[in-house]
KOLGU-4560 file (N, C-alpha, C; in nm, 3 decimals, padded with zeros to 5 digits):
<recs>
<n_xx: -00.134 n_yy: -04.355 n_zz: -00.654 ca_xx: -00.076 ca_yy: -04.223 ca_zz: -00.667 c_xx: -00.173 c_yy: -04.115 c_zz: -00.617 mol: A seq: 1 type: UNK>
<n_xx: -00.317 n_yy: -04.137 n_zz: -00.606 ca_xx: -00.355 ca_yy: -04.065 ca_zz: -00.593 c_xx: -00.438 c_yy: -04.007 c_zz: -00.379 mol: A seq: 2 type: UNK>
<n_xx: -00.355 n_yy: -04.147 n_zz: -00.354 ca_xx: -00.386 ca_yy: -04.124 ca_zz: -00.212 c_xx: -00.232 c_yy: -04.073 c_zz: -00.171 mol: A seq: 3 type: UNK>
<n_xx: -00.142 n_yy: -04.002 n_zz: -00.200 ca_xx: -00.077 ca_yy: -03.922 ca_zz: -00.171 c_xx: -00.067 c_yy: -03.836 c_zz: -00.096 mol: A seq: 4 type: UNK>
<n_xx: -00.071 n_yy: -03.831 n_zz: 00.038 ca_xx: -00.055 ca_yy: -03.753 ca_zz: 00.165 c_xx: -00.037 c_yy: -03.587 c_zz: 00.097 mol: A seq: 5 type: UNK>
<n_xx: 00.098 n_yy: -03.575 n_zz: 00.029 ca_xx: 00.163 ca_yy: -03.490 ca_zz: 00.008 c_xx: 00.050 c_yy: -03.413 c_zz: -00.100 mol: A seq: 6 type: UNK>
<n_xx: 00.066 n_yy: -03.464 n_zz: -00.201 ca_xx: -00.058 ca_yy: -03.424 ca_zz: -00.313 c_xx: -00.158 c_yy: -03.345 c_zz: -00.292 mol: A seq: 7 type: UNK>
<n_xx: -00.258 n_yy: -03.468 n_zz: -00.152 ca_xx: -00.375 ca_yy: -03.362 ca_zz: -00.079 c_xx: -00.361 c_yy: -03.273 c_zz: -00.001 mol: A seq: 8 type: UNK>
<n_xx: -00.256 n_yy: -03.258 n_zz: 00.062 ca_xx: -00.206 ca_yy: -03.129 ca_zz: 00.129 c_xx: -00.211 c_yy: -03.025 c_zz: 00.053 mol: A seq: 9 type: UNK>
<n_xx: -00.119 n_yy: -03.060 n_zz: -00.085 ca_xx: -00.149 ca_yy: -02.922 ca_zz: -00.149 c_xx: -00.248 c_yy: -02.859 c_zz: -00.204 mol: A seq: 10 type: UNK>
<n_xx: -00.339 n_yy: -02.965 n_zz: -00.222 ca_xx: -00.427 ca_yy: -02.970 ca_zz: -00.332 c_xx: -00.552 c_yy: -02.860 c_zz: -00.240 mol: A seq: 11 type: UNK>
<n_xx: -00.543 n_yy: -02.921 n_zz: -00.109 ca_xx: -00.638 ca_yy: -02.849 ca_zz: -00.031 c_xx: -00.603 c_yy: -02.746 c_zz: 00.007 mol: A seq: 12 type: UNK>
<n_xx: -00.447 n_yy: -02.690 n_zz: 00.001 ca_xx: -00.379 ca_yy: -02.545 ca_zz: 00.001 c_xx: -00.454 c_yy: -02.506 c_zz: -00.108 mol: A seq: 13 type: UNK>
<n_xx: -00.437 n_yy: -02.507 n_zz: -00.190 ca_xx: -00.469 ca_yy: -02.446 ca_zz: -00.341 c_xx: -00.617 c_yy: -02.415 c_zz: -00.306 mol: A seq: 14 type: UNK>
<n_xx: -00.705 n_yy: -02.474 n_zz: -00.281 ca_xx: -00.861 ca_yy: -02.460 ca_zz: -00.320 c_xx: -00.872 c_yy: -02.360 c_zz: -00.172 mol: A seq: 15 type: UNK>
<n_xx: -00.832 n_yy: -02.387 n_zz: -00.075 ca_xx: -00.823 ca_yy: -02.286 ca_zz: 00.038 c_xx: -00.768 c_yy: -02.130 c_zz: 00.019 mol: A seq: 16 type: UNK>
<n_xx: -00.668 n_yy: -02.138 n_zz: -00.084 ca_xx: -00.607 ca_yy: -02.019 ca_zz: -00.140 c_xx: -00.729 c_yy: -01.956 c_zz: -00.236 mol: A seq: 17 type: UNK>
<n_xx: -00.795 n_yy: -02.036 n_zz: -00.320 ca_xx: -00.871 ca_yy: -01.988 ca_zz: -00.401 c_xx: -00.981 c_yy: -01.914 c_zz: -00.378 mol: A seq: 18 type: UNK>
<n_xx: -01.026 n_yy: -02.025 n_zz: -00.202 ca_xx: -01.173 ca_yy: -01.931 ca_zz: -00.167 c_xx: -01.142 c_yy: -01.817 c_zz: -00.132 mol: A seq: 19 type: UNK>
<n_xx: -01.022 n_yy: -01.780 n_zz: -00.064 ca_xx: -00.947 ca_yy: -01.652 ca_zz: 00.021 c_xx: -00.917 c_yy: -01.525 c_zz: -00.096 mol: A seq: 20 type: UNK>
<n_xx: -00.901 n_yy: -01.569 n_zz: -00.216 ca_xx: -00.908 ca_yy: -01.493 ca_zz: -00.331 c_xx: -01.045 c_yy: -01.439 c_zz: -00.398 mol: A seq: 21 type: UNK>
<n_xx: -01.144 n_yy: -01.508 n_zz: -00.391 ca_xx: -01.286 ca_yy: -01.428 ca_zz: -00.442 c_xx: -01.276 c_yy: -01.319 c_zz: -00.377 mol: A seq: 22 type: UNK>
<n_xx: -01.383 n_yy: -01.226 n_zz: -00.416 ca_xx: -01.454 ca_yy: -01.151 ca_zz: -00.350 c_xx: -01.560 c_yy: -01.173 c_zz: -00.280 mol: A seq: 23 type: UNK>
<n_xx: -01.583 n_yy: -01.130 n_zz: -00.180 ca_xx: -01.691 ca_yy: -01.108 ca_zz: -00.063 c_xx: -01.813 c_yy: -01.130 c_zz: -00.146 mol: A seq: 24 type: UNK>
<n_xx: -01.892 n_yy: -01.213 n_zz: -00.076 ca_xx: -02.024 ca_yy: -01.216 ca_zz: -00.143 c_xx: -02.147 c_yy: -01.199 c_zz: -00.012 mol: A seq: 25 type: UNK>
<n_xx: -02.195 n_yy: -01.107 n_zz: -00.118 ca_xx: -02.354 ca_yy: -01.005 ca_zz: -00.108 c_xx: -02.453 c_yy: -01.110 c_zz: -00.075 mol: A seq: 26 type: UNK>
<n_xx: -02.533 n_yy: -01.091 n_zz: 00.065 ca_xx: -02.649 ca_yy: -01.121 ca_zz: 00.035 c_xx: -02.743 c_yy: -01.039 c_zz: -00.009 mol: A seq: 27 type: UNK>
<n_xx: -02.900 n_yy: -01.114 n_zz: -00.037 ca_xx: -03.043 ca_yy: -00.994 ca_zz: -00.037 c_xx: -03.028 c_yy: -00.891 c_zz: 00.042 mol: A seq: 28 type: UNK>
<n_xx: -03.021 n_yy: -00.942 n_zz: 00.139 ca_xx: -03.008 ca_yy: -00.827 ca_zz: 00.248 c_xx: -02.911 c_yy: -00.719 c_zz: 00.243 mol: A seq: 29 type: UNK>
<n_xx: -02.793 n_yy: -00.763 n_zz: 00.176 ca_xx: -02.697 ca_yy: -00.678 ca_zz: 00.147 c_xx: -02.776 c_yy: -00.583 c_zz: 00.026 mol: A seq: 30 type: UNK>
<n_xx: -02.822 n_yy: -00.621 n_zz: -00.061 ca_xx: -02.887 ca_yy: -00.533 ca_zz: -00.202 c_xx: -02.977 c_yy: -00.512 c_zz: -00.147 mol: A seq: 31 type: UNK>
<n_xx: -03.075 n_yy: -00.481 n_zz: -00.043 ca_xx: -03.177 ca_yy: -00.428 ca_zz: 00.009 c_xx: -03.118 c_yy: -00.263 c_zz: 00.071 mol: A seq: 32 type: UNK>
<n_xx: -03.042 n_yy: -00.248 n_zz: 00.095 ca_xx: -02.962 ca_yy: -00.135 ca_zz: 00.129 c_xx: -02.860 c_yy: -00.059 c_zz: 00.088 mol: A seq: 33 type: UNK>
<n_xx: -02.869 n_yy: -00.125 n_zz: -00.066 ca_xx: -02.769 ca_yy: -00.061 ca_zz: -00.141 c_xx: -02.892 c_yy: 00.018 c_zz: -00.273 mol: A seq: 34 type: UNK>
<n_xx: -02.771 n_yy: 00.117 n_zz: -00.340 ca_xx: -02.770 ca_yy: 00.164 ca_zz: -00.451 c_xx: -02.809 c_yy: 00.140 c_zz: -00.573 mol: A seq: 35 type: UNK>
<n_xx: -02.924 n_yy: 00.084 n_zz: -00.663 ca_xx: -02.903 ca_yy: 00.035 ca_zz: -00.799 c_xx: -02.706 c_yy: 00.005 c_zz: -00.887 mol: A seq: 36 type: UNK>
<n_xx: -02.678 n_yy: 00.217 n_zz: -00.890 ca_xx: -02.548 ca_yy: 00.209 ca_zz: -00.854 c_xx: -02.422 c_yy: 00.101 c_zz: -00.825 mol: A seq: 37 type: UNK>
<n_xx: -02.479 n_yy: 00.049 n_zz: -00.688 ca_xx: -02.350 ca_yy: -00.004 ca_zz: -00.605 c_xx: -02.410 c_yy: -00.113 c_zz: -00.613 mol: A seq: 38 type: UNK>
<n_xx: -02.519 n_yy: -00.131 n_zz: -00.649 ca_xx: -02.571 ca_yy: -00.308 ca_zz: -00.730 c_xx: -02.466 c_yy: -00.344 c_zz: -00.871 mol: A seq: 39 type: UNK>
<n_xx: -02.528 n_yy: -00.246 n_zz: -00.941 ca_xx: -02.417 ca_yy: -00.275 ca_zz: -01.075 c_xx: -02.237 c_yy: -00.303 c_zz: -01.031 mol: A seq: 40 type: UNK>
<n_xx: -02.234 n_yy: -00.177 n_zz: -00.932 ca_xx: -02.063 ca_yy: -00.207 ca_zz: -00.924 c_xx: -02.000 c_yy: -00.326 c_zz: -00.874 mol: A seq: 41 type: UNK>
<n_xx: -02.140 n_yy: -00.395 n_zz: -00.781 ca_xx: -02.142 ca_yy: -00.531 ca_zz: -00.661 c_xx: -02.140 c_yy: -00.620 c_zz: -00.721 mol: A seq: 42 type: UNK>
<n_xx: -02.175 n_yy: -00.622 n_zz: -00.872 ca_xx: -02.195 ca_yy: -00.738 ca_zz: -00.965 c_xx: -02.033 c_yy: -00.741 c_zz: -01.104 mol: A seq: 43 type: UNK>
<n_xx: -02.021 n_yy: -00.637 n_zz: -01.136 ca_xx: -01.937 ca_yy: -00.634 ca_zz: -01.242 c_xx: -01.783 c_yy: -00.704 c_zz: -01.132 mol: A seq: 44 type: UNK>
<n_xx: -01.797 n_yy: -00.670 n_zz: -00.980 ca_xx: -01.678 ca_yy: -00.702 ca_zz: -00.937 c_xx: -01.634 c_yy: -00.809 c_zz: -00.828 mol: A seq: 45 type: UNK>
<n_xx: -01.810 n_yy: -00.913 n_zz: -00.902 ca_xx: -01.795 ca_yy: -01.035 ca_zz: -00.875 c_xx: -01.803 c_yy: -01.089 c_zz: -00.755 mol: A seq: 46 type: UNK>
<n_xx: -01.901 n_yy: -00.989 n_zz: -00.641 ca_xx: -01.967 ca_yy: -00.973 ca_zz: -00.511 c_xx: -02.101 c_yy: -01.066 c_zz: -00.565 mol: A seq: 47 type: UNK>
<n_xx: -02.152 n_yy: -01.062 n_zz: -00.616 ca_xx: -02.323 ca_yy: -01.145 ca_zz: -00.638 c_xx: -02.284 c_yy: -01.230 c_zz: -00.691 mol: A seq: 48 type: UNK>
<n_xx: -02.200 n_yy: -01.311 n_zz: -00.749 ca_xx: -02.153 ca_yy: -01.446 ca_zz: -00.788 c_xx: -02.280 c_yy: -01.574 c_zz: -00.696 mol: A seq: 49 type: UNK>
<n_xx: -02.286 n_yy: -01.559 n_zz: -00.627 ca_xx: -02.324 ca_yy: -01.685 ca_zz: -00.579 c_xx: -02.496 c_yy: -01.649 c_zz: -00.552 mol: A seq: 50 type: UNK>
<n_xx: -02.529 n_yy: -01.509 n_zz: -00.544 ca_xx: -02.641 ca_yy: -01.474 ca_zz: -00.576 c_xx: -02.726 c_yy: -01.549 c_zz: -00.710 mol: A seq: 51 type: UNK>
<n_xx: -02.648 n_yy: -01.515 n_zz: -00.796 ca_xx: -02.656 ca_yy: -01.516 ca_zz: -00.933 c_xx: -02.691 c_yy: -01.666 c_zz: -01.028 mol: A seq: 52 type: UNK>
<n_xx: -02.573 n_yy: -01.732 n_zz: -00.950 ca_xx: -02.594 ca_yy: -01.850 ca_zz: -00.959 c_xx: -02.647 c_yy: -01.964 c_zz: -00.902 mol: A seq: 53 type: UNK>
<n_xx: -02.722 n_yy: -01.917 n_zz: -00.837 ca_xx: -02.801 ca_yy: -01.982 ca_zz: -00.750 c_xx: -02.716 c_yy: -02.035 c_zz: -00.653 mol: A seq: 54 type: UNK>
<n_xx: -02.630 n_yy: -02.033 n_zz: -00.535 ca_xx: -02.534 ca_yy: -02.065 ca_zz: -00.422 c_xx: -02.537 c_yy: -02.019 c_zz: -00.331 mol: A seq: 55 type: UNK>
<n_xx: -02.622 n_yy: -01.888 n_zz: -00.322 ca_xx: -02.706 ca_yy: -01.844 ca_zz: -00.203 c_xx: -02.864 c_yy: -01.802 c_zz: -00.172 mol: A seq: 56 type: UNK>
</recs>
């Protein structure tokens, strides 16, 4: 059941949909030219995610 042609089609729709849904993510370089400000706003709205967590 689980080699399902159909299944992984969607399945890889879905996770393709999902990356297209984050927000844009910040590098250093990006917070090197920003704001303290527009650091805080870059973070509460889930731009440094991968900063943060170690993923970039």
């Amino acid at each position: 059941m689980n080699d399902d042609p159909m299944r992984a089609m969607i399945r890889d729709e879905i996770l393709k949909a999902m990356q297209e849904a984050r927000p844009a993510q910040y590098t250093r370089a990006d917070l090197a030219r920003m704001s303290p400000e527009q650091i805080t706003e870059a973070r509460r709205a889930g731009h440094l995610n991968d900063l943060m967590f170690g993923r970039n």
